[in-house]
N, C-alpha and C positions, 0 to 999 in steps of 0.2 A: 504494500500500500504506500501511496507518496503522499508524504506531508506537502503541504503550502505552504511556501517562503516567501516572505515580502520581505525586502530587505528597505523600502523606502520609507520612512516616515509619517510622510502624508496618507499613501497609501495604508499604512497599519494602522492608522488614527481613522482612518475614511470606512475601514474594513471593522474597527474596534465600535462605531457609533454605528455602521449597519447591524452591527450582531447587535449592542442593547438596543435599538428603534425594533428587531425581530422577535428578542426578547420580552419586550414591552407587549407589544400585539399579540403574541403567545399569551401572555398571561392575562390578557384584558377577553380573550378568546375562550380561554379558559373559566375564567370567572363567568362571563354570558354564559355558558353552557351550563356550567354549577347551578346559576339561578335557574333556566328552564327547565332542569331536570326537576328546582325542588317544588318549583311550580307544578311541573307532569304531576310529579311523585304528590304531590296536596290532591290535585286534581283527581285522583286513583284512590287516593283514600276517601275521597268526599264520595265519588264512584260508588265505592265499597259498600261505604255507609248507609247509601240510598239503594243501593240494591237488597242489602239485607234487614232494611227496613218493610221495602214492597214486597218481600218476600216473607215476613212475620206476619204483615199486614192479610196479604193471601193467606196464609198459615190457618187464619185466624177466624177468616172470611168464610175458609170450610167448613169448621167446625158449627156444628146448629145450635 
């Protein structure tokens, strides 16, 4: 495998501020995702909860 060698200055400083600007966006990418998952995940249990609600409710509805 070959490493990358920059031997010039500017270029290691210009290559050093793209990695954290990549870094940044990664973890701002990251965190959006975190929130919609915990949002799904709220959404899946409120789900839950209404289903085995309708489902008691039926239950209940059989019996005379």
């Amino acid at each position: 495998m070959s490493t990358l060698t920059i031997t010039d200055p500017a270029q290691l400083d210009a290559a050093y501020a793209r990695t954290e600007q990549l870094l940044r966006e990664v973890a701002e990418a990251e965190r959006v995702a975190f929130v919609r998952w915990q949002e799904a995940y709220g959404a899946y249990e409120i789900a839950c909860d209404d289903a085995m609600t309708a489902r008691a409710s039926w239950a209940q509805a059989l019996v005379p």
